[in-house]
LOGUKE-559939 format. One record per residue (C-alpha): residue in one letter; x, y, z. Coordinates in Angstrom, 1 decimal. Layout:
N
<A <X Y Z>>
...
// end
This chain:
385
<X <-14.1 43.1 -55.0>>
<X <-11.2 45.1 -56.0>>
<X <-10.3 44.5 -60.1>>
<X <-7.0 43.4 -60.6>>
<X <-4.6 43.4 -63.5>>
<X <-5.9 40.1 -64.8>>
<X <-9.2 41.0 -64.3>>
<X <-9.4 43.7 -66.4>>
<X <-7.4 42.6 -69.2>>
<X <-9.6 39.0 -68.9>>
<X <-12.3 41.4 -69.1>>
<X <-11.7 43.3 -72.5>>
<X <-10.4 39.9 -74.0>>
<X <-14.2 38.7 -73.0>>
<X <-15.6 42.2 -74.9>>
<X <-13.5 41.4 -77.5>>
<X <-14.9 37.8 -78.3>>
<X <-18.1 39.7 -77.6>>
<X <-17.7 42.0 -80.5>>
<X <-16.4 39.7 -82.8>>
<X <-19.9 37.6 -82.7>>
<X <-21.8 40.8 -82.7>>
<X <-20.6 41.6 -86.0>>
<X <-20.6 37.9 -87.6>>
<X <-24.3 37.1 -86.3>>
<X <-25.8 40.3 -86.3>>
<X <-23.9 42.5 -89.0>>
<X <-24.8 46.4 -89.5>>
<X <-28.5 47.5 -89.6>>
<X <-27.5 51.2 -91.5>>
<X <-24.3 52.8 -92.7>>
<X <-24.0 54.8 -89.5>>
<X <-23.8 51.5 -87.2>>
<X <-21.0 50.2 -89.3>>
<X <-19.2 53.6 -89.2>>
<X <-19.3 53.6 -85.6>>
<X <-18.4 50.1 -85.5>>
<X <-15.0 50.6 -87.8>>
<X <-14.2 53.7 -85.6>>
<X <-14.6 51.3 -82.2>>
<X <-12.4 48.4 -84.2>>
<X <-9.5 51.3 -85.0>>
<X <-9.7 52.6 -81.1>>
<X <-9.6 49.2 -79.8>>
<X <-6.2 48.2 -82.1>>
<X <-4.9 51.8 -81.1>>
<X <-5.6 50.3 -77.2>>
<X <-4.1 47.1 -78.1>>
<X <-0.9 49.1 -79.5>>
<X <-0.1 51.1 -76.7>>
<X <-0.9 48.6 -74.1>>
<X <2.1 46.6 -75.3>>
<X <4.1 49.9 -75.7>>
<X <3.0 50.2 -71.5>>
<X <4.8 46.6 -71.1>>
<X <7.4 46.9 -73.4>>
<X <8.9 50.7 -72.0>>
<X <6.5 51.7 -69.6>>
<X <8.9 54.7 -68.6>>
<X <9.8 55.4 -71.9>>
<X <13.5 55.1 -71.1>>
<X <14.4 52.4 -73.9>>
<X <12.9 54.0 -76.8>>
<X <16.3 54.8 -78.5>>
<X <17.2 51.2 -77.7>>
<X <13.5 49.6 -79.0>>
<X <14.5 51.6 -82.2>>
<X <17.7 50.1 -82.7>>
<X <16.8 46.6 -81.8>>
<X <13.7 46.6 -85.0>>
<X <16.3 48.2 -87.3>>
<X <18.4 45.3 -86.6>>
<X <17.1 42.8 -89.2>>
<X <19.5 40.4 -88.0>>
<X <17.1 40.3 -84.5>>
<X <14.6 38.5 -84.5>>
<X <13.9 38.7 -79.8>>
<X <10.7 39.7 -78.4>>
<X <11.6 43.7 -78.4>>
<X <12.8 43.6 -82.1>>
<X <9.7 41.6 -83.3>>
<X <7.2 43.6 -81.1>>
<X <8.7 47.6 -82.4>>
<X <8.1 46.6 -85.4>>
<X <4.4 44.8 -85.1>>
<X <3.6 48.0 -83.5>>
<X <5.0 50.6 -86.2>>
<X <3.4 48.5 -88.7>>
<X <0.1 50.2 -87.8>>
<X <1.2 53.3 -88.3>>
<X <1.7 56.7 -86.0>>
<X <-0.4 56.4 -83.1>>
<X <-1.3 60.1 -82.8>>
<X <-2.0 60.1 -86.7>>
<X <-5.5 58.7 -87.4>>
<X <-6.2 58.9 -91.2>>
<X <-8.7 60.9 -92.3>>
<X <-10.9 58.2 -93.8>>
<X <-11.1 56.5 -90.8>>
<X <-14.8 57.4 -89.1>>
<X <-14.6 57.8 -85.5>>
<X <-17.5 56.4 -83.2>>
<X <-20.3 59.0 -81.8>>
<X <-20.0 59.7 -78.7>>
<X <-23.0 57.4 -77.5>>
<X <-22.4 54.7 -79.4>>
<X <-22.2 51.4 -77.4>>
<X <-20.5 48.5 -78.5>>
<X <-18.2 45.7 -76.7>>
<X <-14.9 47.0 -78.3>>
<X <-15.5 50.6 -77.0>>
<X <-15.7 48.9 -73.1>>
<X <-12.4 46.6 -74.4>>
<X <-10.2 49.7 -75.0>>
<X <-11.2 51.3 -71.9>>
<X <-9.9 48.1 -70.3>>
<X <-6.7 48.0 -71.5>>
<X <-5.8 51.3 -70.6>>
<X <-7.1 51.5 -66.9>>
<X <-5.0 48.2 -66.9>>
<X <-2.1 49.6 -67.8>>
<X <-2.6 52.6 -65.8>>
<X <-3.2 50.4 -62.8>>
<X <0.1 48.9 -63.5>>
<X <1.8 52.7 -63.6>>
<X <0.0 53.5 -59.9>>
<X <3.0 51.3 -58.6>>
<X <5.9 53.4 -60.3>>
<X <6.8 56.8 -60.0>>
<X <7.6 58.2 -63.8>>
<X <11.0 58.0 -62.6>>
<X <11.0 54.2 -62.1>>
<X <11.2 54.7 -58.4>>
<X <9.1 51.9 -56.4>>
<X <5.5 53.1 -54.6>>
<X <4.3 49.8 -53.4>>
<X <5.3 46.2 -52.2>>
<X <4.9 45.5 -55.5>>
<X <6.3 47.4 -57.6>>
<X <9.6 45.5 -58.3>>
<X <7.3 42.8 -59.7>>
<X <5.5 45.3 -61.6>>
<X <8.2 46.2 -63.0>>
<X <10.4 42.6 -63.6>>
<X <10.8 42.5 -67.5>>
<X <10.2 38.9 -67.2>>
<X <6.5 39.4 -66.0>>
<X <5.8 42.1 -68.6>>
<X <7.2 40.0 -71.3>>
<X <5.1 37.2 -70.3>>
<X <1.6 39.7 -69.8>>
<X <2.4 41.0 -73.5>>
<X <1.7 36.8 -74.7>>
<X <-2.2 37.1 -73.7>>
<X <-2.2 40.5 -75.6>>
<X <-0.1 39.5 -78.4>>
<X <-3.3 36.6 -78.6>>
<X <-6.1 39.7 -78.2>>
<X <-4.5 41.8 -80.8>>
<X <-4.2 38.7 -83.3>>
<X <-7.7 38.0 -82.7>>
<X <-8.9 41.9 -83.4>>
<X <-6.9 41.8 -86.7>>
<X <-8.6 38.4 -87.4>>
<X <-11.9 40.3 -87.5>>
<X <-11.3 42.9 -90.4>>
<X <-12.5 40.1 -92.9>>
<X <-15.7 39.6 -90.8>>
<X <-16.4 43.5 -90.8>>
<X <-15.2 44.2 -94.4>>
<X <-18.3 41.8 -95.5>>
<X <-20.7 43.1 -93.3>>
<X <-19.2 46.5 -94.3>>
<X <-20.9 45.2 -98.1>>
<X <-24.3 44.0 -97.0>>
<X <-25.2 47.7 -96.3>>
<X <-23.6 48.6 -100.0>>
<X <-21.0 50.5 -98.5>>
<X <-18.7 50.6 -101.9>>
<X <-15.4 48.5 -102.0>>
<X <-13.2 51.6 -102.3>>
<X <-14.2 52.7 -98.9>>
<X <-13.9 49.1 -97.1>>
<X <-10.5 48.7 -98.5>>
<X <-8.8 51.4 -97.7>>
<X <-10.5 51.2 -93.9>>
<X <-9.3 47.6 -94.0>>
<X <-5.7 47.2 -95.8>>
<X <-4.1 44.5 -96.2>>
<X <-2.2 43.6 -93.3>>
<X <-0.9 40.3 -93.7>>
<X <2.7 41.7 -92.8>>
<X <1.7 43.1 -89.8>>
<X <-0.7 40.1 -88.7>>
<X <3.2 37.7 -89.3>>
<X <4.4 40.1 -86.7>>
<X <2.2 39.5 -84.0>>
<X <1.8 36.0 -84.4>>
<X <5.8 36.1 -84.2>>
<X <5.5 38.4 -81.1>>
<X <2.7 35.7 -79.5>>
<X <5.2 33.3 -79.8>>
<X <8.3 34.8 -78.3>>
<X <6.3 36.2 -75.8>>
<X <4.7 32.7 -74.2>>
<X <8.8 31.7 -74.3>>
<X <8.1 33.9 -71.4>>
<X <5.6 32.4 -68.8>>
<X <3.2 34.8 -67.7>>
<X <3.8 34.3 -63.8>>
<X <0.5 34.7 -61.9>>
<X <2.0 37.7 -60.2>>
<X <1.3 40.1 -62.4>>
<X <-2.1 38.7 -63.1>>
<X <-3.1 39.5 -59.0>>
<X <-1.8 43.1 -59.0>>
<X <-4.4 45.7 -58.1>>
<X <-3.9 49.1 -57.9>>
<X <-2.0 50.7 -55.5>>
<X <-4.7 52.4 -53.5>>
<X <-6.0 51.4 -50.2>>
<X <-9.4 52.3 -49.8>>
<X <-11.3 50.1 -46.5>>
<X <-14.2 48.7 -47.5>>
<X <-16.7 48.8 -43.7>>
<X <-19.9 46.7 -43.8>>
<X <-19.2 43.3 -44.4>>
<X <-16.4 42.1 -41.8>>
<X <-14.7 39.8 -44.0>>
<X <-14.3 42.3 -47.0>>
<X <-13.5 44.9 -44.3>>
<X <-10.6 42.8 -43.0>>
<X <-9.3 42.2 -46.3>>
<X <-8.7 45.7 -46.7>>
<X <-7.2 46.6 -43.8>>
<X <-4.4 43.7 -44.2>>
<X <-3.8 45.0 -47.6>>
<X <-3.6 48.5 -46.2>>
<X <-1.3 47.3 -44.0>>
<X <0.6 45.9 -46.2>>
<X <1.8 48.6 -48.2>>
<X <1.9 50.7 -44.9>>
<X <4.3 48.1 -43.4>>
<X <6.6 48.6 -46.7>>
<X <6.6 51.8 -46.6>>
<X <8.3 51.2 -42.9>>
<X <11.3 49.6 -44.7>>
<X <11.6 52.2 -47.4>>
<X <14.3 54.6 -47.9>>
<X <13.4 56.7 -44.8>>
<X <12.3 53.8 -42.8>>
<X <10.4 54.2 -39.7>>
<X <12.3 53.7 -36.2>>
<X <9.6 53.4 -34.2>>
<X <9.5 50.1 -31.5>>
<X <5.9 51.0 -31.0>>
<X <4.9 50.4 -34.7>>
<X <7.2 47.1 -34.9>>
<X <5.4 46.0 -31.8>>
<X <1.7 46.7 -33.1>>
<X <2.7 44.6 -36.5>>
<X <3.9 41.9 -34.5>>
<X <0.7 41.4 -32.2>>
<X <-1.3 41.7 -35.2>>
<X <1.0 39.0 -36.4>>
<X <0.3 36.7 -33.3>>
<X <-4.0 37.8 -33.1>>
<X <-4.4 36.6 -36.8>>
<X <-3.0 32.8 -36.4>>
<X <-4.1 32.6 -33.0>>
<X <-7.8 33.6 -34.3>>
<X <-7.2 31.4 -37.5>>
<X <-6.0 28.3 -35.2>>
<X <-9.4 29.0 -33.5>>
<X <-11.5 29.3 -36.2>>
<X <-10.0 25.6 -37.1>>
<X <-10.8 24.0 -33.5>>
<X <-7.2 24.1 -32.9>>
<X <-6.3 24.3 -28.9>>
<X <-4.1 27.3 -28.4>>
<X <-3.4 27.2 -24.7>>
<X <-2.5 23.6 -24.7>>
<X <1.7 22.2 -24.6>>
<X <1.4 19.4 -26.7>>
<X <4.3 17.7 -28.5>>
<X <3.9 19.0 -31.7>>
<X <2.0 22.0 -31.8>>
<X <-0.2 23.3 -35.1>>
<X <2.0 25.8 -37.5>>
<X <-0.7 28.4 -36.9>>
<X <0.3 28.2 -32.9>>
<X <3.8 28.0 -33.6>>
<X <3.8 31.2 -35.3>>
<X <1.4 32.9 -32.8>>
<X <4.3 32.0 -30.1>>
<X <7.0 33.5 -32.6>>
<X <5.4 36.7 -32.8>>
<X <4.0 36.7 -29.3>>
<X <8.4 36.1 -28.3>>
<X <8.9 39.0 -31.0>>
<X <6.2 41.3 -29.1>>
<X <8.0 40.3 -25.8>>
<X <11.6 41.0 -27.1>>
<X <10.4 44.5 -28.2>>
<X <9.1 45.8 -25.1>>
<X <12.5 45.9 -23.9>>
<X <13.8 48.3 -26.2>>
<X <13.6 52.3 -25.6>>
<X <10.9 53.7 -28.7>>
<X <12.2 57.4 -29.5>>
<X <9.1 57.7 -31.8>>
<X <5.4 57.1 -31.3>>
<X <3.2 54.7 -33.0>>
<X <2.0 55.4 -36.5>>
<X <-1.4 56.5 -36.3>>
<X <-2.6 54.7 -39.5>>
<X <-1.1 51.4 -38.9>>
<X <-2.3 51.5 -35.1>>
<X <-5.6 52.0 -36.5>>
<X <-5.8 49.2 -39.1>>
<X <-4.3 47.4 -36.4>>
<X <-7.0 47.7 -33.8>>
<X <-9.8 47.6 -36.5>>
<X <-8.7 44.2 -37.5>>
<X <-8.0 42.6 -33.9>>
<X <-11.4 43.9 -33.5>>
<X <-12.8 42.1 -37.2>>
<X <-10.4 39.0 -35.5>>
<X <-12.2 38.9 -32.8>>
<X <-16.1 38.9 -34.7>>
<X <-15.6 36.2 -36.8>>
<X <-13.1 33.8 -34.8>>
<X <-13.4 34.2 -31.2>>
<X <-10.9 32.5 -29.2>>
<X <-13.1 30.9 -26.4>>
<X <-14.8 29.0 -29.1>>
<X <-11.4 27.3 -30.3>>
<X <-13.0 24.0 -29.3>>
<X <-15.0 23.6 -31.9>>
<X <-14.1 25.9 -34.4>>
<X <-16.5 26.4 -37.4>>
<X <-17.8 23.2 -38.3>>
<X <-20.9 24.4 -40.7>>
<X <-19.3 23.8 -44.6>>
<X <-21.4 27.4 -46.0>>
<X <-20.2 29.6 -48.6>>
<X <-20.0 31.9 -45.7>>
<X <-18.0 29.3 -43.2>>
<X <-15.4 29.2 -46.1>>
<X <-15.2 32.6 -47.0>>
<X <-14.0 33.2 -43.6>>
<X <-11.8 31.0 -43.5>>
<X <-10.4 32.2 -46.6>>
<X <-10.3 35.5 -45.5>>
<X <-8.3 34.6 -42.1>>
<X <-5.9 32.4 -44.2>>
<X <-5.5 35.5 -46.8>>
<X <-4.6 37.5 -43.1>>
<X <-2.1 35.2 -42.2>>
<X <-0.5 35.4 -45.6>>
<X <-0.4 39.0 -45.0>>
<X <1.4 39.3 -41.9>>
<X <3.9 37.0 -43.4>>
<X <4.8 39.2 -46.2>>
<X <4.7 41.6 -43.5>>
<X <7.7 39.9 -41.8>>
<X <9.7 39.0 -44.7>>
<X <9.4 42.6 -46.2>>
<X <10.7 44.4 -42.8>>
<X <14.1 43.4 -42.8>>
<X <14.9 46.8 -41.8>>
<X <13.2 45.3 -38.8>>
<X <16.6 43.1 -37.5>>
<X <18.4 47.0 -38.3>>
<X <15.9 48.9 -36.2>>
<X <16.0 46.7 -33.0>>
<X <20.1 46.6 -33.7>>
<X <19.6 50.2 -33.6>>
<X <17.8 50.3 -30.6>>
<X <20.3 48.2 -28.6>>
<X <22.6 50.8 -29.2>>
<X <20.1 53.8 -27.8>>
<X <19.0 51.6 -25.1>>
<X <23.4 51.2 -24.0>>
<X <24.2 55.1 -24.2>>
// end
């Protein structure tokens, strides 16, 4: 399974819980563990911090605007509240002196938090150039303000929660005689700075979290082989970022590759209408969806052979292509269309799944290649010199 956004964020808010009862149950056994454990707590709020810097500007092309909207005291929006929650910490790249950092091999459920917020929010940045220019099918969601405002509302919740803890360490901190001066000035008081995030939870939720975001994985395409159904899930995905690229701003002309995307279209609800029982080769009044699209792309595939292809296929979408007719062809075969897959497994519905996940795929497919109506336009004019 590949991790996605909401996965790993879901994740560190889990290890975050999980530290919190560590402390309150288990407290420190020596002065070293609850050194290491304030060091974890500060990396984990310096995580927190600039994840929500990564949503707020993840290009870093509205800092001067950020500044100027927390200098405004007469704002009181999302961007104003959340500039000044985070410089209420403090510099990021400043870490006071008193402040212990962790060894190395210390373990602890915060330490495996922070390094879940950031490979969130670099999986996030693997869809945007640093430029703000779109690498994937989904970048434009990546980057929608309105889906990054809404993600900040869960992490506006996990940072409130991590401030929430410094009373629980703080008296820990003073079963193992660690002297007031020192816990106090590793835990001020931030009662300012916890107003400010609660304010920032708040404006933030204004701003459902879509589920979007939550799905995104990162934008590499590895193919899984082994297990058919993870290896066709793969391969669609593959060839869905491959089929963007087709429509980006040097789009690919070639019939060839048009035509392979559009019998893939047709195999995966034709194999999917099997899998279901659904007769395929039969003219009945009111044909399944699934066979209705199969005839739309198999009409598509037809109209495309009569169009001149100055360019050969693309090798990589031909082969993902081929590999999943062949996957198709495994775990639905058409002559058994009959009687479909009748056995109610964790298995049985795991294909299904996945073949319903395939025909969500080539769908995208579809709607993303508009450049498609502009290529075959193009062609028409070829095909008449």
């Amino acid at each position: 399974m590949i991790a996605t956004y909401g996965d790993l964020v879901g994740a560190a808010g889990v290890d975050i819980h999980t530290g919190l009862l560590r402390v309150m149950r288990r407290g420190f056994v020596d002065h070293k563990q609850a050194e290491n454990t304030v060091g974890a707590y500060d990396d984990l709020i310096a995580a927190l911090r600039s994840h929500t810097w990564a949503l707020l500007d993840p290009h870093r092309l509205r800092t001067a605007d950020l500044a100027n909207a927390a200098a405004n005291d007469q704002r009181d929006d999302l961007d104003a509240v959340a500039v000044r929650a985070f410089r209420a910490f403090g510099p990021l790249n400043e870490r006071p002196t008193w402040l212990p950092y962790p060894d190395v091999d210390f373990d602890h459920p915060w330490r495996d938090a922070a390094d879940k917020l950031g490979a969130a929010a670099d999986l996030l940045a693997t869809h945007l150039a640093p430029d703000g220019r779109e690498l994937s099918e989904q970048a434009a969601m990546v980057a929608d303000p309105h889906q990054r405002r809404g993600a900040l509302a869960f992490i506006a919740q996990l940072t409130s929660l991590t401030l929430g803890a410094d009373s629980a360490i703080g008296a820990a901190c003073r079963h193992r005689d660690i002297p007031w001066q020192t816990v106090h000035r590793w835990f001020p008081d931030r009662a300012g700075t916890k107003a400010l995030v609660h304010r920032m939870h708040e404006l933030a939720g204004q701003h459902q979290e879509r589920p979007g975001l939550r799905d995104v994985a990162v934008n590499i395409h590895p193919v899984r082989e082994g297990d058919p159904l993870v290896e066709l899930g793969d391969r669609m995905l593959r060839l869905r970022h491959a089929a963007w690229g087709l429509a980006g701003e040097n789009p690919d002309y070639s019939v060839v590759t048009l035509h392979d995307l559009a019998g893939l279209g047709m195999t995966v609800n034709l194999h999917t209408a099997a899998a279901h029982g659904i007769d395929v080769a039969g003219h009945t009044p009111a044909p399944h969806r699934l066979v209705t699209t199969a005839r739309a792309f198999q009409e598509l595939t037809a109209d495309l052979r009569e169009y001149v292809a100055p360019g050969p296929p693309d090798p990589v979408i031909r082969t993902d292509v081929l590999a999943a007719c062949r996957l198709l062809a495994q775990l639905a075969p058409t002559d058994r269309s009959a009687h479909g897959l009748q056995v109610p497994d964790v298995r049985t519905r795991d294909t299904l799944s996945a073949l319903h996940g395939a025909c969500d795929v080539v769908g995208q497919i579809a709607r993303m290649n508009r450049v498609g109506e502009g290529v075959v336009a193009g062609h028409r004019r070829h095909r008449g010199r």
